[in-house]
C-alpha positions in Angstrom: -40.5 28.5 1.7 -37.2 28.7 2.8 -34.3 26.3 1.4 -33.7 23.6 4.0 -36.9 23.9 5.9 -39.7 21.5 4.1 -38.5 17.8 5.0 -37.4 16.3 2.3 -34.7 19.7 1.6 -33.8 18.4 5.4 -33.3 15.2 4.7 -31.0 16.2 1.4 -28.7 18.2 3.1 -28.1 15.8 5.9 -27.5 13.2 3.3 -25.2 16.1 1.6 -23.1 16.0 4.7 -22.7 12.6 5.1 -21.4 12.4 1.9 -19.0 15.2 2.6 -18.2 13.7 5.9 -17.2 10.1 4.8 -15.2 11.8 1.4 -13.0 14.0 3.9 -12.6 10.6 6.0 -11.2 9.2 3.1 -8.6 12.3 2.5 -10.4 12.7 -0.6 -10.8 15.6 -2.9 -14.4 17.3 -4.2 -12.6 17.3 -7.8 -11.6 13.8 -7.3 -15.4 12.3 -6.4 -16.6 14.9 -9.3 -14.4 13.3 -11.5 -15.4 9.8 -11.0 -19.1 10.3 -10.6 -18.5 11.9 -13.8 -20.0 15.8 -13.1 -18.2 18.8 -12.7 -16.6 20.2 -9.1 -19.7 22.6 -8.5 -22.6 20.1 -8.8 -20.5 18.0 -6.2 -20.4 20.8 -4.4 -24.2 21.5 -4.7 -24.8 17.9 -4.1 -22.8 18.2 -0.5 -25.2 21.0 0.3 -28.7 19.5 -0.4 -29.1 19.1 -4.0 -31.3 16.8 -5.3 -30.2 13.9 -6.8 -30.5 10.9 -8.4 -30.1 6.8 -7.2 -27.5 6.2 -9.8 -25.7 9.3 -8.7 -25.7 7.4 -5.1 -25.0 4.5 -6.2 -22.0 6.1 -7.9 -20.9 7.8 -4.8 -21.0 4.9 -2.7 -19.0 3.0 -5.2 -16.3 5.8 -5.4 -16.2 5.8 -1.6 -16.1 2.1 -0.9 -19.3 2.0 1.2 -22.7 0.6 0.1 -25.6 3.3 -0.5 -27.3 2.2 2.4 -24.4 3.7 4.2 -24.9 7.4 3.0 -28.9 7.6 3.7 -27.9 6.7 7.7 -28.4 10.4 8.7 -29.6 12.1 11.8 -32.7 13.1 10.5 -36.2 13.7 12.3 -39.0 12.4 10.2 -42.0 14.6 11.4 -44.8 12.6 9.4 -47.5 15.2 10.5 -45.3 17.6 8.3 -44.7 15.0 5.6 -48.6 14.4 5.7 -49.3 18.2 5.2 -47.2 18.9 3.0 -48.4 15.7 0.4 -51.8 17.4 1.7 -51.3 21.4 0.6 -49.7 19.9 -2.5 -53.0 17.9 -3.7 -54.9 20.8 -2.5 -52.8 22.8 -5.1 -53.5 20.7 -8.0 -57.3 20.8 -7.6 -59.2 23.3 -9.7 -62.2 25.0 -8.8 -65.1 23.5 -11.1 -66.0 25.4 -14.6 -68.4 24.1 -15.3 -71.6 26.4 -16.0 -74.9 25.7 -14.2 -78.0 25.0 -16.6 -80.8 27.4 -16.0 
């Protein structure tokens, strides 16, 4: 699948943005928030774009920004639970193996 098309890739990147969005608000460098969340420039940059990450890595944007976390998960972002459902779905279906066991004669 495509990067940025299953939900949750969605939902990263829009968060990404927002992040992005309220740095440049703030007239504030990429090697400035890399510095004090304590990575280097290109996972910043990553992270702007839709790379996972982790609550304490929000929590230590939002601190660096002056906003509470809550602030950087208000996205505009669609959540289609049909395609959540499916996907949770096609990914237990995955983890199911077909029986080996042998039949008795």
């Amino acid at each position: 699948m495509k990067r940025g098309t299953k939900v949750e890739d969605r939902f990263l990147i829009a968060v990404g943005k927002r992040i992005q969005h309220l740095r440049k608000d703030k007239r504030l460098t990429l090697a400035e928030l890399s510095e004090d969340i304590g990575t280097d420039k290109s996972n910043t940059h990553r992270l702007e774009h839709g790379k996972n990450f982790t609550l304490h890595t929000l929590i230590k944007i939002a601190a660096f920004l002056g906003v509470h976390p809550k602030e950087l998960l208000e996205v505009d972002f669609e959540l289609d639970l049909e395609e959540l459902e499916q996907g949770i779905q096609a990914k237990k279906a995955s983890r199911r193996k077909p029986s080996t066991a042998k039949k008795s004669v």
